[in-house]
N, C-alpha and C positions, 0 to 999 in steps of 0.2 A: 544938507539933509540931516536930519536928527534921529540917531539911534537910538533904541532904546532897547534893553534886555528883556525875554518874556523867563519869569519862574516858573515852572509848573512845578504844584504843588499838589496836585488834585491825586487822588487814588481812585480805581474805581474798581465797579464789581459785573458781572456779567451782563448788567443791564443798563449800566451806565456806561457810556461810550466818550466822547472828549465834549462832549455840549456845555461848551460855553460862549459867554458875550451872543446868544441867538443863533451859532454859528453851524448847527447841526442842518445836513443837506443831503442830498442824495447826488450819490454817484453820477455825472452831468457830462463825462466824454466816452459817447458811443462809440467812436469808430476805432480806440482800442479795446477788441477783443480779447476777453482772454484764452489763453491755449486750454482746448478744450480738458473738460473736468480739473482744471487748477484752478484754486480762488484767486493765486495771483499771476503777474507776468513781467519779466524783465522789462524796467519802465527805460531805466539810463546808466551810466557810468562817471563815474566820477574820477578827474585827475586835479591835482592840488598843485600851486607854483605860488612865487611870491607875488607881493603885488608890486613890485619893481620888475619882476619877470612876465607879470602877465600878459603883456602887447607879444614880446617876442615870445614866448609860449604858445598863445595863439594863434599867433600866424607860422610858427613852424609845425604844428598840428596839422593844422589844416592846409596845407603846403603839402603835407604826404598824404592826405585823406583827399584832395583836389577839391576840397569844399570849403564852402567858408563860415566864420564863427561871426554869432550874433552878440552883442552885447544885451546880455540881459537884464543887467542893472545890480540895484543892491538889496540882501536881505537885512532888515531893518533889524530885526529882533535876534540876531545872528552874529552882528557883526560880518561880515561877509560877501564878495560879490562874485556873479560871474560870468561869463561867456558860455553862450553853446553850441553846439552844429546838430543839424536838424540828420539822424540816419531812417533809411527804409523801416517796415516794420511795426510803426511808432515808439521809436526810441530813440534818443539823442546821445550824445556825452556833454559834459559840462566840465570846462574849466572855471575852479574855482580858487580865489584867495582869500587870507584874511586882510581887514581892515584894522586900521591904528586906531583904534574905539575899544574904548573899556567892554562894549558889549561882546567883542571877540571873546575876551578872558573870563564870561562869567556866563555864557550857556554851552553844553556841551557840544553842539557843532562846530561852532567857534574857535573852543579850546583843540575841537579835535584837528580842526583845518589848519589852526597856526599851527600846533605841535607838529603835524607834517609838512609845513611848506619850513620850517625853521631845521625839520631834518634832510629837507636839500626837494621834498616837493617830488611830485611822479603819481602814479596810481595811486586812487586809495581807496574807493569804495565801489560798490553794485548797488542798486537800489531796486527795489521790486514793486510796481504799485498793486494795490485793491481795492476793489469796489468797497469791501464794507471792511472798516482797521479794528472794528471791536473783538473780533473771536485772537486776530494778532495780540493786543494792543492787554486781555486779558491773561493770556501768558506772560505775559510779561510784567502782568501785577500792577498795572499801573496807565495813568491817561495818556494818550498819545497827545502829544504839544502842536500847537499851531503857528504855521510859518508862512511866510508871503515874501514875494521876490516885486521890488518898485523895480519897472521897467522905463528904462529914460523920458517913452511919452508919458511917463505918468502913471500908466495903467497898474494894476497889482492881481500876480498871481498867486492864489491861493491852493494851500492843502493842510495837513496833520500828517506827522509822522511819528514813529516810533523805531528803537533799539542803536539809534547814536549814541547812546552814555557806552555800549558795550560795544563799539567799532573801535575806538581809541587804542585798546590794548588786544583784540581781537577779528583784524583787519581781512580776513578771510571770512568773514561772517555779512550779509548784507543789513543794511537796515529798511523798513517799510513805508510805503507812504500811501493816500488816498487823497487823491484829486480834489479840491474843490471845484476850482474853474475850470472850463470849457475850453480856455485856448491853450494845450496841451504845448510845451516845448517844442515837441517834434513836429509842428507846425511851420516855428518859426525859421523859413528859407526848405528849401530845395531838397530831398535827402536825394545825394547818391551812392553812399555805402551801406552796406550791411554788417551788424556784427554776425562774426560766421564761429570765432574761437575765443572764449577767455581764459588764460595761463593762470592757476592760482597755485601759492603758494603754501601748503595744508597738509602736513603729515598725517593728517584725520579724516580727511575728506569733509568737511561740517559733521563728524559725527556728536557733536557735540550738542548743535544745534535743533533747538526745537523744530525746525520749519526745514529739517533736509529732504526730506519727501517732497513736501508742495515745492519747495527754489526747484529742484532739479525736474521735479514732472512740467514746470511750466518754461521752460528753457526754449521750446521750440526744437527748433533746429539750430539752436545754438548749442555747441560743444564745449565741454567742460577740460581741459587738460591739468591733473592734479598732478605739482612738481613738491619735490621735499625742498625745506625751508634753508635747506643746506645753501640750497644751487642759490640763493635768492640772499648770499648776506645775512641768513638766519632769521631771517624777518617775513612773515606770513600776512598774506592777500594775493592783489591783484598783482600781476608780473608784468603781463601783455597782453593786450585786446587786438586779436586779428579782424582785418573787416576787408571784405569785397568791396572793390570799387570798381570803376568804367576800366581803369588801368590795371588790374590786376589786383592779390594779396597785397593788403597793405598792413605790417606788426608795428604797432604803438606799442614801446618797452621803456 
């Protein structure tokens, strides 16, 4: 399969949104709601391993979570592939690696995913989705870039995202996305867990953050446990995602 890198290059302004290649659409997966009066909602989680570790990775994940990981295939413009398991809710996790393709080293997910799977790999990110990424997307001064994930049958899912260039050195911060497609991750197989806890690692709580209001008002019933950077290696994000399953508390660290 042939990778190829996307530049964004584009800037926009309040009324220009990421429209390009015809690709401007409206928000097309109903049955995730969002938590009421938040424009967005905890979509997934993300953990990084090599792609020599990926098999076993996956299957010792999903081994303690009693569910199983889908292959999702590979992000073409990204460099990058991954697995996922489908949780309650409509929210998945994703395990992802980098690919040996120039495109890993020359867009910012990429870069962000080898640099952690090259620092031994574990938690690395939150991701939030929203119906519409423009009012995001304009904080941030800039076009949210589009990305698509080739699934083995062929098929390709689609979205935009934005705030990856500033995960890399600020891993306690999420970055954004907006759906294009219909067949949501959290589709693919079974959910039997719930996220119920995530461990971050944040002497500041996101006070840093444009969007600490809306991440935490749209949480649900998901709890936030904020630990000093201390306890963590001195290194700030994700620590551990606790989730409900049939069998009990299950802590992914």
């Amino acid at each position: 399969m042939s990778l190829s890198p996307l530049t964004d290059t584009k800037r926009m302004g309040k009324e220009r949104l990421w429209i390009a290649n015809g690709l401007a659409r409206k928000w097309s997966f109903a049955p995730l709601a969002m938590v009421q009066n938040s424009p967005m909602r905890l979509d997934h989680v993300s953990y990084v391993t090599s792609h020599d570790q990926l098999a076993d990775t996956v299957q010792r994940l999903g081994s303690r979570l009693g569910s199983t990981f889908v292959d999702g295939g590979i992000h073409p413009r990204f460099g990058t592939r991954n697995f996922t398991a489908s949780l309650k809710n409509g929210q998945y996790i994703e395990v992802v690696c980098p690919l040996d393709h120039p495109a890993t080293e020359q867009t910012p997910w990429g870069k962000a995913v080898s640099k952690k799977a090259n620092e031994g790999g574990g938690w690395f990110t939150w991701v939030f989705s929203t119906k519409d990424i423009a009012p995001i997307a304009t904080k941030f001064g800039r076009a949210a870039t589009e990305g698509h994930r080739t699934r083995p049958n062929g098929t390709d899912l689609k979205w935009v995202q934005i705030g990856v260039n500033e995960i890399t050195d600020t891993r306690e911060f999420p970055f954004f996305i907006q759906w294009l497609s219909a067949d949501h991750p959290s589709q693919d197989g079974t959910p039997l867990a719930e996220i119920e806890k995530i461990v971050i690692a944040d002497t500041d709580q996101l006070a840093d953050s444009w969007f600490k209001e809306d991440i935490l008002a749209s949480l649900g019933d998901v709890t936030i446990e904020w630990v000093d950077p201390s306890t963590n290696d001195d290194q700030s994000g994700i620590v551990a995602v606790h989730l409900v399953t049939p069998g009990g508390v299950v802590v992914l660290d």
